[in-house]
C-alpha positions, 0 to 999 in steps of 0.5 A: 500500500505505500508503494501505491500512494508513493506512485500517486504522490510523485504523479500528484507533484508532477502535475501539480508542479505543471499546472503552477510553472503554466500557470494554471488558475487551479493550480492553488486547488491542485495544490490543496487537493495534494497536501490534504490527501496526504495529511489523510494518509498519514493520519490513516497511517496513525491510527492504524498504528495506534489500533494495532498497537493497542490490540497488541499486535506487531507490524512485522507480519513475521513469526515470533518466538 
């Protein structure tokens, strides 16, 4: 899954980053669309987190002894 949003996120900058160097008049919306799909990721990211650890599970997915 991170993989993905990483993708989405140089493709988000690049064509942001387009829309601001042409000139674009929504390009400041563009813009805000990016950042807060980012904040909602890492939020995401934070609380499943904080749900597996409270639960007491680990991140690894690996077996421990």
């Amino acid at each position: 899954m991170q993989v993905i949003f990483a993708i989405i996120l140089i493709i988000g900058v690049d064509s942001g980053g387009d829309e601001v160097c042409q000139g674009s008049p929504d390009a400041l919306g563009s813009q805000g669309w990016l950042v807060g799909g980012v904040l909602l990721w890492f939020g995401f990211q934070l609380f499943k987190d904080d749900e597996v650890s409270a639960v007491g599970g680990s991140e690894g997915g690996g077996l421990t002894n």
